[in-house]
Structures are given as structure tokens and as C-alpha cells.
N, C-alpha and C positions, 0 to 999 in steps of 0.2 A: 512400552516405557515412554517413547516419546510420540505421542497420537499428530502431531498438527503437521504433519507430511502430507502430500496427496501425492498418490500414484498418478504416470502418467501411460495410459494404455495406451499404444504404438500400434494398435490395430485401428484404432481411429482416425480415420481421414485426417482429424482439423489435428491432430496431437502431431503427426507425421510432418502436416503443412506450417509449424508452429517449428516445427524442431530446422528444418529446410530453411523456411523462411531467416531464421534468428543464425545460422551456419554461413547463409549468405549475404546477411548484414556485417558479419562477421569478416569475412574474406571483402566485403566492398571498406569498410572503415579500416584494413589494413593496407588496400591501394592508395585509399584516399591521403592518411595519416602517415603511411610508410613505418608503422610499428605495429609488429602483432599483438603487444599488450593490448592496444589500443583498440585495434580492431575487434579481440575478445573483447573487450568490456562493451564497446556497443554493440555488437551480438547476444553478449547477456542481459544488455538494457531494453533489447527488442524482445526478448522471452519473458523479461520480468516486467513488461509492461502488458502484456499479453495474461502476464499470471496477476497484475493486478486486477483488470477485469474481470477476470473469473471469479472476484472476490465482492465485485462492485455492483457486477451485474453478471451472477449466474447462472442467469434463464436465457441468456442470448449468445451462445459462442460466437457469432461472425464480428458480435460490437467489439471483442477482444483484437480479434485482426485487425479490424481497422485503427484501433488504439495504436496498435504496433505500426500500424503504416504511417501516422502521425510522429512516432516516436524516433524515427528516422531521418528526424529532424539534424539530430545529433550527429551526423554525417559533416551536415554541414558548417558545423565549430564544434569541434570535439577539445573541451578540458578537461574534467575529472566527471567522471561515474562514479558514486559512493553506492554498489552494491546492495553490502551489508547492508544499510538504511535501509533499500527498497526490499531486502527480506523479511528485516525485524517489523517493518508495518504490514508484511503481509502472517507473518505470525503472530503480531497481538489482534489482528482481525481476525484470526483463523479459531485463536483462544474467546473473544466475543457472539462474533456468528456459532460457531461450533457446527461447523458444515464437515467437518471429516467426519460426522459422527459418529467420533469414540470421545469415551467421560475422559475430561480435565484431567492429567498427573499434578500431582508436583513436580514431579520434573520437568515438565511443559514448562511451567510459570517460573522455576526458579532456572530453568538454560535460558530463557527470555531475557529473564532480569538477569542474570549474567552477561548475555549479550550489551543488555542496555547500558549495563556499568560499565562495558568496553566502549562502546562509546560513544558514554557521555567522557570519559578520560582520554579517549583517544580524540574526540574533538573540544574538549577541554569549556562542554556546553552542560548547564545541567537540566536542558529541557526535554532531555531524552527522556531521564527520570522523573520526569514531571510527567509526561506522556504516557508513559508505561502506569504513574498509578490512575491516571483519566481510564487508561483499558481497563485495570483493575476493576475502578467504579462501574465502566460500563459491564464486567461481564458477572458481577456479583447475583445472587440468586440466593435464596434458602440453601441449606446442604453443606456441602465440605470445604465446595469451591469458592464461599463467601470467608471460610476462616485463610485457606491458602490466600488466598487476593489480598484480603486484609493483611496478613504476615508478610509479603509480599510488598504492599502498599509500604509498612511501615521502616521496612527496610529501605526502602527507597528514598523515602523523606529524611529516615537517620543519614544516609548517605550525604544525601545535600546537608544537612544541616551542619554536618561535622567539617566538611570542605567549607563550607560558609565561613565556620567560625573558627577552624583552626588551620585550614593551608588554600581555603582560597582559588581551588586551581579552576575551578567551572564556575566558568564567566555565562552572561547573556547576553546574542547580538542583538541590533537593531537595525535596521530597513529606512527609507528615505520611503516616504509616503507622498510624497509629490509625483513621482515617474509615472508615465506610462505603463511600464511592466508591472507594476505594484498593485495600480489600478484595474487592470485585467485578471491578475490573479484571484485579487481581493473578489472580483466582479464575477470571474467563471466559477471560481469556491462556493460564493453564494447561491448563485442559481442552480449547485449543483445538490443543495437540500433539498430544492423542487422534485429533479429528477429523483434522487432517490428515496423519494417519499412515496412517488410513482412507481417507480422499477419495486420495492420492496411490497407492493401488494398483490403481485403475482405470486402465489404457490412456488415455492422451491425446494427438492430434496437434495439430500447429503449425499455422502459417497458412501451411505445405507442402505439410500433410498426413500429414508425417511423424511417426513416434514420438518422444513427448517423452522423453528419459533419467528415471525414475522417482525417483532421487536426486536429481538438477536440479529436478526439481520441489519433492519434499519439502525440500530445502535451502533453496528461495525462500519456501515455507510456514511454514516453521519462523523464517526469516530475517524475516518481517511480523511475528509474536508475539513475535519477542525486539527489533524495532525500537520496537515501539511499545508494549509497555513502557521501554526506553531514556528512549525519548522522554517517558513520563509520568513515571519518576521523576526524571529530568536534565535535561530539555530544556525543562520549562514549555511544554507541550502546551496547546492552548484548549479550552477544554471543548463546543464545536463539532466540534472535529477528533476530539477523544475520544468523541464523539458517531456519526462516519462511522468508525473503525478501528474499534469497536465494534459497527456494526450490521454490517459487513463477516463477523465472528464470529458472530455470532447467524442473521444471514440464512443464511449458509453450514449451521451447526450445525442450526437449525428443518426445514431444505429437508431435510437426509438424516436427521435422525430420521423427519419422514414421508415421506419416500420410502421408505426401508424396512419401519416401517409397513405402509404402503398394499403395497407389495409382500408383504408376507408375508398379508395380509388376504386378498390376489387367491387366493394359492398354498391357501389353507386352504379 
């Protein structure tokens, strides 16, 4: 009923070292913070940043690790982790790529869009639902999954439309484009179409086995970089979460500069 799950096998070395690693992120952010909510959520933001890459880049499990070991930042000024976010983009990717491979439900698309409408009302934004039918766009194809998308898309747009014009409640933020921080973002986002234009012509199978569609992929890649910019200049992003969609980038980017590298070191 709901396909965009992935199992995580526990006989796997890196899954075992993923689960450890994210337990004791967990127990250090509740010494550091002195609250165990606290220390859960960046223990959870060390795993979901770990499971971003796997989404960004995954032909290379260790680039995932070290994403997370960047992500660990969050140690360091811990304010709000928004979760949820970091799930719901790794399930409009998941609906995009179509790396579980199992066929699209509607149910997939419309607990999505459920989610999305929680919140975009719970952050009282409506660029969630802006983003949700960008996925839409991007995972459209011939078939079924073009009419769900579309029905989907359209409900999405009535949503805003109606708030628009009759109660108003989802606003859009705005960003200072002058900072520092702004310009970095704006700056590793971009160079990060590079990488994944790169990363996505490597061969990749699903949790089938099978070949991933090579456009599917780079459309879900490309689709993370223009979200979470979205997200930083409209959406009032926490500077935690911009902390994990950031090392997601870096981790991925660090991994295949040396791994080429090192590849061509061997070859010489």
C-alpha cells in the first residue's frame, strides 16, 4: 500500500554503523543540551542526514557517513530540528527517483500531500505546497502516475488558492541577501548541480536490483537543490535543518572529489 519505505538490513556493516553512530550522537547532544528531547532530535538529524545521501548519492555509501559527520555540527548550537521536513523531502524524492522499486500508489502521493498540508499549516508557509507540485512535475511520465500527480498537483494549488483568498493563513518568508550565510548557501546549492549531473551518470539500482532511469534520478537530485533553497529563502528554514541539507552537499561533494583523486593516484 505504501511503497516509498526502504528497509534497513542490520546485517550490513554500514546500516549497524549508521544506527551506533546516530544513538551516540544522541546520548552526546543530551550531555551537551541537558535534555533528552534534545539530544533525540540530533541523533535523528545524524540518521536523516545519512538517509539523505543515500538518496543524493546512491552509488557511494561512505559519502553518506561522512555527510553525518559534518551534520554534527548541530552539537554545537542546538535550536530546533524540523524532522518532519527532512522526511517529507526524502519522500518526494523517493516518489521521483522511484529507487524502492515498487509502481507509485495513490496512497504514496496522497499521505505525501497530506503530510505537505500539515505543514504548510503547521508552519503557516505555502511553499511546501508549491514544492510538493514541482515533485509532481518532476515525477510525471505516460501512465497512471501522470493522472494521480496531476490530481494531486491540482489540489494543491486549490489549497493555496483558497487560503489566498479567503483566510490568508500561509504567508511567504523572505531572507536578507546580503549575509554571508546566504551567499554560501546560495553558492554550495549551485555548484551542487555540477556534482549531480556527475554523480547521476553512474549506473544505479533500486532495492530490486534493477536500473534506476538516469533522468529519475538526476530530476530527484536536482529537485533537493532547488527545495532547499526554496525552503531557505521562503520558508524560514532552522538553522539546524540548514545545517543537515548542507552537509548532505558537502558530504556527497568531499566523497567524490577524493574518490577520484585517489582513483587517479592508483592509475599513475
Amino acid at each position: 500500500m505504501f511503497t516509498l519505505g526502504r528497509n534497513i538490513d542490520f546485517s550490513y556493516k554500514t546500516n549497524q554503523m549508521i544506527v551506533l553512530s546516530s544513538v551516540i550522537a544522541a546520548a552526546s547532544g543530551w550531555l551537551l543540551t541537558s535534555n533528552v528531547l534534545s539530544g533525540v532530535y540530533v541523533g535523528l538529524g545524524v540518521f536523516l542526514t545519512w538517509a539523505l545521501v543515500r538518496e543524493v548519492d546512491p552509488n557511494h555509501e561512505y559519502s553518506a557517513f561522512l555527510a553525518a559527520a559534518f551534520s554534527l555540527l548541530n552539537l554545537l548550537y542546538y535550536g530546533n530540528v524540523q524532522l518532519l521536513v527532512v522526511v517529507w523531502i526524502l519522500l518526494l524524492m523517493r516518489i521521483i527517483n522511484g529507487i524502492t522499486g515498487k509502481e507509485l500508489t495513490m496512497f504514496d502521493i496522497f499521505s505525501v500531500l497530506g503530510l505537505t498540508t500539515y505543514l504548510s499549516f503547521n508552519n503557516k508557509n505555502s511553499i511546501y505546497l508549491m514544492i510538493f507540485v514541482l515533485a509532481m512535475v518532476c515525477s510525471m511520465k505516460k501512465g497512471a502516475k501522470t493522472r494521480k500527480a496531476w490530481i494531486a498537483s491540482a489540489i494543491s494549488i486549490g489549497i493555496v488558492a483558497v487560503d489566498r483568498f479567503f483566510m490568508n493563513n500561509l504567508s511567504v518568508d523572505s531572507i536578507d541577501y546580503s549575509n554571508a550565510v546566504t551567499l554560501f548557501v546560495i553558492t554550495a546549492l549551485g555548484l551542487s548541480l555540477i556534482l549531480f549531473w556527475l554523480l547521476s551518470n553512474d549506473e544505479t539500482k533500486d532495492d530490486k536490483g534493477n536500473s534506476v532511469n538516469r533522468s529519475k534520478l538526476l530530476a530527484s537530485q536536482l529537485f533537493y537543490s532547488a527545495t532547499v533553497l526554496l525552503l531557505f529563502i521562503f520558508g524560514g528554514v532552522s538553522f539546524n535543518n540548514l545545517i543537515i541539507y548542507l552537509s548532505a552537499v558537502l558530504g556527497a561533494s568531499i566523497y567524490f572529489i577524493g574518490d577520484k583523486i585517489l582513483m587517479r593516484t592508483r592509475s599513475n
